[in-house]
N, C-alpha and C positions, 0 to 999 in steps of 0.2 A: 908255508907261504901259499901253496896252493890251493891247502883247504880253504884258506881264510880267505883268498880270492874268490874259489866258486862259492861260501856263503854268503859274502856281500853280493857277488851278482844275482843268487836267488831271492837275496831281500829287492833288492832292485827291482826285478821281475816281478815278485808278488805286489809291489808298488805300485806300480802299472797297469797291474792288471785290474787291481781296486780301483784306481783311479778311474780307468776305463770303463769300469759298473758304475761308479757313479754316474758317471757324467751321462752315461746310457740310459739310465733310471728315468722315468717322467717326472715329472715339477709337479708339488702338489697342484691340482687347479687345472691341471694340464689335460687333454683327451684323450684317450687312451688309442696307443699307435701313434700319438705324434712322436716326431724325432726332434732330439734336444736344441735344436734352434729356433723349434716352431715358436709363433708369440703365443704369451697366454690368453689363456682363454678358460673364464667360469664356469664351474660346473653347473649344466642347466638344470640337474636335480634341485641341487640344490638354491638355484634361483627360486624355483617353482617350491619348491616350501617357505622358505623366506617370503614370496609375495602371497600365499594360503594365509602365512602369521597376518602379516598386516593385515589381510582383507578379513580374517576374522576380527580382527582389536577394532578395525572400523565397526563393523556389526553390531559388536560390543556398546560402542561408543553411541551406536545410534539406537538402541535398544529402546531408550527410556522415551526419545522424541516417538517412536513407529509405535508403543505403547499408549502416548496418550494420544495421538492423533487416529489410533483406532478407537479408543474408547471413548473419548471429549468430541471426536469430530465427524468418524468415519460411519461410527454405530449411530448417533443421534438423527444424524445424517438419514442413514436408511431406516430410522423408524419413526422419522418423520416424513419420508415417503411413502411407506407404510401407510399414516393416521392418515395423508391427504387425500385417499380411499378411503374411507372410514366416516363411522360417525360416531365419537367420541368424547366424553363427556368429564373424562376424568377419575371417575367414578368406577362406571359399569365399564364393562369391556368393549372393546373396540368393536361395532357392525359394519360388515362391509355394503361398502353403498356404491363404487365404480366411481363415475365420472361425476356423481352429482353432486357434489361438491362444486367444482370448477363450472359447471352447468349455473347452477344458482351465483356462483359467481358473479357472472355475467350478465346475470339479471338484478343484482341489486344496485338501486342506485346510488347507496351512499358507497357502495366498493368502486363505484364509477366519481364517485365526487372524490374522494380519496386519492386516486392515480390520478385525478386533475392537478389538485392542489400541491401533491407530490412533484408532477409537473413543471408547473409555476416558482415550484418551491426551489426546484434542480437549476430549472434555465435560467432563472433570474437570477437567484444567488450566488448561484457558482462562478460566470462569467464577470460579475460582481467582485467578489472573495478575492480572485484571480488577476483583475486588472488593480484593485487596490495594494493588492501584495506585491503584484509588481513595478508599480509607480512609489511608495515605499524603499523599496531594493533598490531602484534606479536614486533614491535620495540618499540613500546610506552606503553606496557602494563607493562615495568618493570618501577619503579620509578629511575627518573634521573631528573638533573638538568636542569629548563627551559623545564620543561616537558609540563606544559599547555602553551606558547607559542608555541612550537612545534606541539602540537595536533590542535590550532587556525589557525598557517600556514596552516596545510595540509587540514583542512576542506574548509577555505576559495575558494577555486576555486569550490567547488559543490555548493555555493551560488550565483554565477558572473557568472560558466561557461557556462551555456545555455542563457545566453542573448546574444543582438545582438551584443554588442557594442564587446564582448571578441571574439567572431565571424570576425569580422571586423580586431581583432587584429591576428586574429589565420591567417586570409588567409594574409595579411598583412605580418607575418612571414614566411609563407610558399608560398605566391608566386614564380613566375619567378623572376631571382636574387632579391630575395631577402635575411634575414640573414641568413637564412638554409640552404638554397642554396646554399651563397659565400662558407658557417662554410662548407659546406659538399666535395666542391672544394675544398679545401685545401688538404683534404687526399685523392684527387683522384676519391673521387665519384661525378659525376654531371649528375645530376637527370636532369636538365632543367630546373626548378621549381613542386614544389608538386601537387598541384592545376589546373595548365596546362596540365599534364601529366594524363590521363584515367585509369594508372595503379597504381599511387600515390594518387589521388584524396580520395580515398573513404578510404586508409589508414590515411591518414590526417584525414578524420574524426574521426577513431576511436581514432587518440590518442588526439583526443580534449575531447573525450567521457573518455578514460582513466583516464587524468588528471583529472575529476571530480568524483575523486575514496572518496571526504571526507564523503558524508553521509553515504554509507557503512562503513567505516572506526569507524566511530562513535560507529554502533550497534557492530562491531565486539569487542570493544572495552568493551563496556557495557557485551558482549557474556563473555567474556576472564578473566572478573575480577568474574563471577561467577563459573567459575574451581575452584574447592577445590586445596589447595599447596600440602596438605597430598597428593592425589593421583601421583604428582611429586614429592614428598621425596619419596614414596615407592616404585615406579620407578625408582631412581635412585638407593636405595640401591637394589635392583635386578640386576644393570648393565644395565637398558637401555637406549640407546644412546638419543640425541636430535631430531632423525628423528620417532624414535621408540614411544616416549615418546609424539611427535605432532600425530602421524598417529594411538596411540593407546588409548591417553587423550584427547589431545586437540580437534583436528574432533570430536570424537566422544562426546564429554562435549557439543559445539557448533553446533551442527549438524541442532539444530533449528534454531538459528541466519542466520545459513546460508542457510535454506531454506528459510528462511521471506526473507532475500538479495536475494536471486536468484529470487524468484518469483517478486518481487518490482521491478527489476533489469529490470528484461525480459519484463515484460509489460510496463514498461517506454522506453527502447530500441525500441518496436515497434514503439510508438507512437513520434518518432524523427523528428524533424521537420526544426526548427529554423536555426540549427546550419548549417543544410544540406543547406538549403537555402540560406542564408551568402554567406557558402565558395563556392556555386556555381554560383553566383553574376547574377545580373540585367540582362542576355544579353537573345539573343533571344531563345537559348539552356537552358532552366529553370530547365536540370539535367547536369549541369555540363559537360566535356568534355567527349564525348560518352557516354553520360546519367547515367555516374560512381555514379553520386551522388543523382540519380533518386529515393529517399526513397518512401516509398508509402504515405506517408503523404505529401509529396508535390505535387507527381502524384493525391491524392483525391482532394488538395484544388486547383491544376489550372485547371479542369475538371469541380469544380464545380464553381469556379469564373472567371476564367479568358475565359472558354468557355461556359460560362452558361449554364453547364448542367450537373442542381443540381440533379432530379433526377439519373444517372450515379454516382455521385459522393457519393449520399444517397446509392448506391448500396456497392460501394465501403466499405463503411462505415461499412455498417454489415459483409462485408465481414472479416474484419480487425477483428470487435468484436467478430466472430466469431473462428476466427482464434486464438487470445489471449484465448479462453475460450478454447479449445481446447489445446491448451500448459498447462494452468489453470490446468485442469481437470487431462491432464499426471502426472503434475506434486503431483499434491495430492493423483494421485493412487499408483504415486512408491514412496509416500516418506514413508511409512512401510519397506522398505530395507534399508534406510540409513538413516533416521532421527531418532534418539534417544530422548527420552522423559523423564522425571526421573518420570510418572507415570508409564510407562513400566518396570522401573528399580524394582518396587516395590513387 
């Protein structure tokens, strides 16, 4: 009876005493020296290779974009910095010539007719482009019948309109008697033809630019449906009018849409090329009737292709990018007076 009592009480005790390792023991995850009540707590080794894994899979991931953006953009890039030093032909190899590139520049005057008419071509059309787009949006933003057919029409010409072929068709309509022409003799006005005409020519472009008012249209659209209605119920029951109620909600609701458009706007307007091309057709005058249609994008590429000389043209080039960065840059320092943010609002 005795034995059997002091064995169970040893089992008992060795019991215990496991127990008591246990429960002493750390928690996996746990820091080493905490006591078993402590909370847990991650091992930070082990964070620290787990976030190395991700940030390498990112890497990975972005391998292929830091790839061609050095070789398609970064590289061209600096060897077209390069050639605007240079005199280069295509051919023979590059001679370095310093600044006189950009020196002749500034002396030739169809590179001065060029940034005029690129000018004319920006301020007119764009402001243009933009108020059409968004008087559009203000008619399609309310629901009505055959509304998304409506909205497909009008975008469709910003998909088509900068190719050649609509090009082809636009000078086609507005040549010498052609339909525009007879349509416009009837009431008395006759132009000659649009295209013909040095003071028509470069209007005709803009409204081929006009007509391709649907991708703006689009965001303005997208802008429009995120007005609150409340702020036009409470506007109207104040008594104010439809002009009151745009110039005091609507701008200022959208004031971002329409600066993402105006900026998208403008540096696409510079960079015009094609359409200018076209309507000033194949002949020996490559800007149209008294160089009316002389964009600078056409002036960079017959400079650098048609008279090979790429270097000039390389010069050209930064010039242009220069110039957009410089609008760029205006434009995101004033927009603190007229664009409105709803973190501002807060």
């Amino acid at each position: 009876m005795t034995r059997t009592t002091t064995r169970a009480a040893a089992k008992g005790a060795a019991a215990r005493a496991a127990a008591d390792r246990s429960a002493a023991a750390p928690r996996p995850g746990a820091r080493e020296g905490a006591g078993p009540d402590a909370p847990y707590a991650p091992d930070p080794a082990a964070g620290r290779r787990s976030g190395r894994r991700e940030t390498l899979a990112g890497y990975l991931f972005l391998t292929p974009w830091c790839v061609g953006i050095a070789l398609l953009t970064l590289g061209p890039m600096l060897v077209s910095l390069y050639l605007a030093f240079t005199d280069y032909n295509l051919f023979d190899s590059p001679r370095w010539v310093g600044f006189k590139n950009f020196q002749e520049m500034f002396e030739d005057d169809r590179w001065w007719t060029s940034v005029e008419v690129t000018l004319k071509y920006v301020l007119i059309g764009t402001p243009l482009k933009l108020l059409v787009a968004l008087g559009v949006a203000l008619l399609l933003v309310k629901p009505r019948k055959g509304q998304g057919f409506y909205r497909s029409a009008f975008y469709a010409p910003s998909l088509i309109g900068a190719s050649v072929s609509i090009g082809i068709v636009w000078r086609a309509i507005f040549n010498d008697d052609a339909i525009v022409d007879k349509s416009m003799s009837l009431f008395g006005w006759d132009v000659g033809g649009w295209i013909g005409d040095p003071d028509w020519a470069l209007p005709t472009l803009i409204t081929l630019t006009v007509w391709q008012f649907g991708a703006p249209m689009v965001i303005f659209l997208a802008g429009l449906k995120q007005v609150p209605r409340e702020l036009y119920e409470a506007a109207e029951m104040d008594g104010a009018g439809a002009w009151r109620r745009f110039r005091s909600i609507t701008l200022p609701m959208i004031s971002p849409v329409l600066f993402f458009n105006l900026l998208l706007e403008l540096i696409h307007s510079f960079q015009v090329f094609t359409s200018a091309v076209v309507l000033a057709g194949s002949g020996t005058n490559t800007g149209g009737p008294g160089d009316s249609l002389l964009v600078y994008g056409w002036y960079l590429y017959e400079q650098g292709f048609r008279n090979l000389r790429m270097g000039y043209a390389a010069a050209m080039a930064w010039m242009l990018m220069l110039g957009i960065g410089l609008v760029t840059a205006v434009l995101f320092k004033t927009q603190r007076g007229w664009v409105h943010y709803e973190e501002d609002a807060r």
